[in-house]
N, C-alpha and C positions, 0 to 999 in steps of 0.2 A: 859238024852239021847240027849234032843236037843244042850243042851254046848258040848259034845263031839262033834257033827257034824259040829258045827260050828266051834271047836278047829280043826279037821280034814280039814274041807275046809279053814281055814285059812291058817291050814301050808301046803297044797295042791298049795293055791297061794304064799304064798312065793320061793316055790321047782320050782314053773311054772317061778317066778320072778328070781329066781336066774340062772333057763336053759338057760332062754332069756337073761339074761346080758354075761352066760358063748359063747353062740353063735355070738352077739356082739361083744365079745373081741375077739372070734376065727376069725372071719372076718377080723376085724380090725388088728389083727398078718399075717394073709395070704395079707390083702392088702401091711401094711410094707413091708412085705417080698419080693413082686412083685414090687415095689416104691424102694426097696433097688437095687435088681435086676436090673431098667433100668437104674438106676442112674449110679451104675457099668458099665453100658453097654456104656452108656453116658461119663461118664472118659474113658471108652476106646478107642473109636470113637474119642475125642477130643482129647487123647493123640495121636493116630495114623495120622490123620490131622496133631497135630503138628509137629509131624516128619517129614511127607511129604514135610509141606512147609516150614520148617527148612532147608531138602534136599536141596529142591529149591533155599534156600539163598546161602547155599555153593556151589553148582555149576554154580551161574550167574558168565562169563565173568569179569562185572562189580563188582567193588568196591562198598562195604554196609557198615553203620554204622548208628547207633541210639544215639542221646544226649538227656541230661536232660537239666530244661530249663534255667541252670548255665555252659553249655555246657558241661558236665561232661559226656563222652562216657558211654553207658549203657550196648553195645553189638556190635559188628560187625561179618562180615563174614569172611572166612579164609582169601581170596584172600588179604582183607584190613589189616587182622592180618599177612602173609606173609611179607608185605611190611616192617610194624614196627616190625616183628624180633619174634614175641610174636604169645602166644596163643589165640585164639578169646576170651576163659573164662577171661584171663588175662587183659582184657582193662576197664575191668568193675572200675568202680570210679577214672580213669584216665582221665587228660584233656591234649589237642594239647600242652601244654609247656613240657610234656614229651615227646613228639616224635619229633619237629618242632624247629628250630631257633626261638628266642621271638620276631622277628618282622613277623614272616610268622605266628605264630601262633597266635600272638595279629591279625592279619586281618582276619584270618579263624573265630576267638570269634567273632570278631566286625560284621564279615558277618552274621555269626549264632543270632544275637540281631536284625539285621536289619528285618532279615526273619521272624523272631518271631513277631516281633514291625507292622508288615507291614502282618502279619497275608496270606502272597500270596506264591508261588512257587516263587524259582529262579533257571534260567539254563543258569551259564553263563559262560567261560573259566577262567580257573585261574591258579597260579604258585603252582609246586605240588614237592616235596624234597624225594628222594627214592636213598637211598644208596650213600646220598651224592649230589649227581645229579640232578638240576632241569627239569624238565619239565612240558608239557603241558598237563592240565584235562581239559575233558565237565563236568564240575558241577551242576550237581540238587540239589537243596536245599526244604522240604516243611512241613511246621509247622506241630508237633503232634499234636491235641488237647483232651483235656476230653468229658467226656458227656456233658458239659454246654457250650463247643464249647471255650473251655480258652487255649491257646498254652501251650502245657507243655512239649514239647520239639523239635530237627530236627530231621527227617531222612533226609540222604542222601547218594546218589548214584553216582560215579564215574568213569571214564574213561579214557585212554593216548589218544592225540589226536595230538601227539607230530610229528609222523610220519608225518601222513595225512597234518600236516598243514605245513613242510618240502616240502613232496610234492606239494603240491598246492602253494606254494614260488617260487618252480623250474619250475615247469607250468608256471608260471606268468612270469618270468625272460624267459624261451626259447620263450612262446610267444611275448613279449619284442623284442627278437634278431632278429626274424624270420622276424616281422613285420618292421623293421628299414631294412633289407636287401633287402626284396622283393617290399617291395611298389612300388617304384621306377619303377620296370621292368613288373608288375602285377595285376591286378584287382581281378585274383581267388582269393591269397589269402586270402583277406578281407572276400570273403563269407566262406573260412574255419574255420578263426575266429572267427566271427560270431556261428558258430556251436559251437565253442568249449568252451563258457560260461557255467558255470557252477550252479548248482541252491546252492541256501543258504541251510545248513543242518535244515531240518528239528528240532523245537522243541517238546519237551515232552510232554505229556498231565499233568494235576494235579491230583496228587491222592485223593482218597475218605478216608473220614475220618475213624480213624482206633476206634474199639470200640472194637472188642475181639481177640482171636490171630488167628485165622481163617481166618478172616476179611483182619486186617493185613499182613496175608502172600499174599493172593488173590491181597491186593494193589499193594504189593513189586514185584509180578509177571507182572500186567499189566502196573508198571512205568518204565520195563526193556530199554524201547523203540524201542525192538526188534519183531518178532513172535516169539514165544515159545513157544514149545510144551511140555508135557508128552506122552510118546508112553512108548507099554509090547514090548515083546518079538517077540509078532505077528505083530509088526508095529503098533498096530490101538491106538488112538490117545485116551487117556484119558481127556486130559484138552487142553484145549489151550485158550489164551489170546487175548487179541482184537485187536493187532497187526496185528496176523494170519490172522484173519477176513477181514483186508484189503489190504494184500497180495493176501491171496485166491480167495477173493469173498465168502465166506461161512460164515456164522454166527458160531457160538458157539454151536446151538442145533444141525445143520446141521454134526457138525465136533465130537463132542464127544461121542465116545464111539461107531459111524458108520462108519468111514472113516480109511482108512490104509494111513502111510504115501507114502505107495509107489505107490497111486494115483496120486500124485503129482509130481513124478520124473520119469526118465525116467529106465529102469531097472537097469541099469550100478550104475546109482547114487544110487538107493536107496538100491541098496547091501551091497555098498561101505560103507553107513549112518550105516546101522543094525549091520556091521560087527566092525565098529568103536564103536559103543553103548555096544554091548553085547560082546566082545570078549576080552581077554585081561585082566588086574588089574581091581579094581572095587572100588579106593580111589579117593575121587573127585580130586588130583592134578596128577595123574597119567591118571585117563580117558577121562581128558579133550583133544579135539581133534578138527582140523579145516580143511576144506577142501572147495571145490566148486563146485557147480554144477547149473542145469538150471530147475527151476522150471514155473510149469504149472498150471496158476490159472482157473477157474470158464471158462472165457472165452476164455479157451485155450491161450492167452496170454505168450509168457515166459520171463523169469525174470532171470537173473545173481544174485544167492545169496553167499553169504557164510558161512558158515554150520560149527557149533559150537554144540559137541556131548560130552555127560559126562553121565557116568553110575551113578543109582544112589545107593549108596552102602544098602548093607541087603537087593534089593528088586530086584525083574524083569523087573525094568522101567529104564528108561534112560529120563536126559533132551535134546532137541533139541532146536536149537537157529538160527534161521533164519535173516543172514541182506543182504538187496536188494542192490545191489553193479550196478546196471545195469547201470545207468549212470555215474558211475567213470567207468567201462570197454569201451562204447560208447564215452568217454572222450580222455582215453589211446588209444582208434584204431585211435581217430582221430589225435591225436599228433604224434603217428608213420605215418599214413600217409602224412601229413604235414611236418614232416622230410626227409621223403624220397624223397617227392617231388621238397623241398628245395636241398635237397643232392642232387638230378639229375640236378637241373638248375643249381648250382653252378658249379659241375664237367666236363657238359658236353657244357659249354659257349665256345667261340673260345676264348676269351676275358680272361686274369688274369684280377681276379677280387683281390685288395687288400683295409684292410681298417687300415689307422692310425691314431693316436687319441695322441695328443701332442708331435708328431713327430716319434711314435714308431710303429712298426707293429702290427695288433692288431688280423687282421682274413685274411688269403687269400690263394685260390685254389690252386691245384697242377700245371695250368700251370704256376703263376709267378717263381716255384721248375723250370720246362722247359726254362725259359728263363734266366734266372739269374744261375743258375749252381749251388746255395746253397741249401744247405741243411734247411731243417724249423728250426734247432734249433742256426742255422748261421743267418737266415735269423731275426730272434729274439733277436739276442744277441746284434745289436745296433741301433740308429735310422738311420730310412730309408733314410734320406738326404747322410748319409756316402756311401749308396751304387751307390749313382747317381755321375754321371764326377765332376771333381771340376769346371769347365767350367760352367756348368748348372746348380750349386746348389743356386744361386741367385736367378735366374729366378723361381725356383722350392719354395722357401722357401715364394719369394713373391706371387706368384699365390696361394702358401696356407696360407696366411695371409689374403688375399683378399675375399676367401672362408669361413673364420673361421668368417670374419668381414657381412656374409652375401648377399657378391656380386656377379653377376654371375660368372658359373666356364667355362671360354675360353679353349680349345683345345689347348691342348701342347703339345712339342715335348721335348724331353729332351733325353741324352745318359746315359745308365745304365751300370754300371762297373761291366760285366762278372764275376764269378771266376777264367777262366783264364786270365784275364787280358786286354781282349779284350772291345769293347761296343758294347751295342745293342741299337739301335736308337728305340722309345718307344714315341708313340701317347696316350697321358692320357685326358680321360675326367673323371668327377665326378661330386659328390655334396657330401651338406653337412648333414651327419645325425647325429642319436644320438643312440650315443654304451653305454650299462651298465648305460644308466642315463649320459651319456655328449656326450659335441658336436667331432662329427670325420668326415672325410673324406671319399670316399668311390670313388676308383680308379679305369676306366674300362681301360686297359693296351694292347694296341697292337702292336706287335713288324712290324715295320715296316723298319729291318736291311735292309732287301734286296731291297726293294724302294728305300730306299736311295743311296743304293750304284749303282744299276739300274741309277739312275740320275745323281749318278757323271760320273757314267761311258760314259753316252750320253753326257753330257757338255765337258768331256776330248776329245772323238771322232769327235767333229763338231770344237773343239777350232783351229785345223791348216786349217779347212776352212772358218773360222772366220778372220785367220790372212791372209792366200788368198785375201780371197776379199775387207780387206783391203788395201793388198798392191794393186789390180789393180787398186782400188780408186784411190790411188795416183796416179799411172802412164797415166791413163786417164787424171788425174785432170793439170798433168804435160803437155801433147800432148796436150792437149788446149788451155794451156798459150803460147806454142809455134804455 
């Protein structure tokens, strides 16, 4: 009886031994299954991100591309796949000798080794090949690395800057003109000048190192160099970059997910914005859109931007792209005003003013048109010596040799041949300046016809009493000999 009992609670503990392993393993399947669960959840999330900030690469403005660290393109964005013809999948184990001439593209390699070798950011202009056609990029350049911090490869970021630096040549060359014409007669314009310097463009920050593709896209958004937004439907601002932050005056916590963008604009503008974002096609080369308006930071402050608006497809967001334009607008009023200014002094002189520069005409007002009877494209067509009396063209040629050599410029009078045929007597002063980078003359012109002929006309009217009181001379001088 007592071996049964004990055969009983034996197999009593095994049945208790084997509940408790069966409970064990039921747990340990519901844990899996919860662990499988968020792992799912987790690829989902992370694939959603990467869509987001994949979006984000194809609607930057800017030119994107990734190399290996044999320069070997890994990935770009459309914009940069537009340019080379091809599809962004398409560049993948591609290098620059298939897009580029072999000496533009040997210095894009050699650039991309230096960056690497030297482990820093570069952001510097360089010669850029689109459809044949060089121009000019802002280039960033700044080393991938691994987890052990080893460069393994470039991104880089680019831009045309082909315009702006056009501009800023022509700016230079009218300030140039302006300054050679007026000095002479002016002291304002100097402090116009003055104002109208312009500041060096702004560099890039350096991007933080990239470790996952989250990470990644977040860098690629804050090395835009612009403010950039994500905004819904309802305006209000999902992300924004640290750009923004110093645009606004708002931090990143301040701004995401609290703030509409059309806090920042005035209502006109920020309709304009919503209605360019969400209306219309919804393909990032179709929704990209640019426009201007006047924004309103932290401290009421306002700002000239220009507004850069792309939907972002499959979703209810749009990207927004903010660049400060304020001082090239304050730049442009001050060079229109300064023209105008110049324009009124010149037009409204008594004085032709002309300037010639190795004997040709080179700049002059519409009264030398008044006094001369030619036409501007007559008055162009030969050197100016032709149009002076043959009489006076010595005198004329040497007082401008004498000026060219540096020495003072004497008041002259010289006769100018009419187009009908006639002259006009012409009082010239000047000096010497410098047109387009050489030395010229610079002619103040006043007709002084009518004086002169005023004076022959007195000399002709007194000459028979002239010839009177000579002859009484004599006749006195006679009665006293006798």
């Amino acid at each position: 009886m007592k071996e049964e009992e004990e055969r009983a609670i034996e197999k009593l503990s095994k049945i208790e031994k084997a509940i408790n392993e069966m409970l064990a393993m039921r747990e340990q399947v519901v844990e899996l299954r919860e662990s499988e669960t968020q792992r799912q959840e987790g690829i989902e999330a992370l694939r959603a991100n990467e869509k987001l900030y994949r979006t984000l690469i194809e609607n930057l403005p800017q030119k994107l591309f990734l190399k290996d660290r044999d320069s070997v393109y890994v990935f770009c964005n459309q914009n940069f796949a537009a340019d080379l013809k091809i599809k962004p999948e398409e560049i993948s184990g591609r290098t620059d000798d298939d897009f580029f001439p072999k000496e533009l593209a040997e210095k894009y390699i050699s650039t991309d080794r230096r960056v690497m070798d030297k482990g820093q950011l570069e952001n510097i202009e360089e010669t850029y090949v689109h459809n044949g056609e060089p121009s000019i990029v802002q280039m960033v350049r700044t080393p991938v690395r691994d987890e052990r911090g080893e460069p393994v490869g470039i991104l880089g970021i680019f831009w045309d800057v082909t315009e702006a630096k056009r501009n800023e040549e022509e700016m230079k060359k009218s300030r140039v003109r302006l300054e050679e014409l007026v000095s002479h007669r002016t002291t304002e314009l100097q402090t116009v000048n003055d104002q109208m310097q312009r500041e060096i463009t702004e560099r890039r920050r350096a991007g933080e190192k990239l470790r996952e593709m989250e990470e990644m896209y977040r860098v690629l958004l804050e090395s835009t160099g612009t403010a950039t937004l994500v905004i819904g439907e309802d305006m209000l601002v999902s992300l924004a970059n640290g750009e923004f932050g110093k645009l606004s005056g708002y931090s990143k916590e301040e701004v995401e997910g609290k703030k509409s963008l059309n806090e920042f604009f005035a209502p006109d503008d920020s309709g304009g914005i919503q209605e360019s974002c969400f209306a219309g096609a919804t393909s990032p080369e179709a929704g990209l859109r640019h426009s201007e308006g006047r924004f309103v930071g932290r401290r009421g402050d306002r700002r000239d931007v220009q507004i850069t608006t792309a939907r972002i497809p499959g979703t209810k967001k749009a990207v927004v792209s903010l660049l400060d334009i304020t001082d090239r607008k304050r730049a442009e009023g001050s060079l229109r005003a300064l023209e105008e200014r110049y324009q009124a002094l010149i037009e409204n002189t008594n004085e032709a003013i002309l300037v010639t520069q190795e004997g040709w005409p080179k700049f002059f007002n519409a009264k030398i048109l008044g006094i001369s009877g030619y036409t501007q494209e007559e008055l162009t067509s030969k050197p100016y010596a032709e149009f002076i009396h043959p009489d006076d063209r010595d005198r004329f040629k040497v007082l401008t040799k004498k000026v060219e050599q540096g020495k003072p410029f004497s008041t002259q009078m010289f006769r100018l041949i009419h187009k009908d045929g006639n002259s006009r007597w012409l009082q010239n002063r000047g000096a010497l300046i410098h047109w387009e980078g050489k030395p010229a003359l610079l002619n103040f012109l006043t007709d002084v016809t009518e004086r002169k002929q005023t004076e022959e006309e007195l000399r002709n009217s007194i000459e028979p009493f002239r010839a009177l009181v000579n002859a009484m001379e004599k006749i006195l001088l006679a009665l006293n000999r006798e």
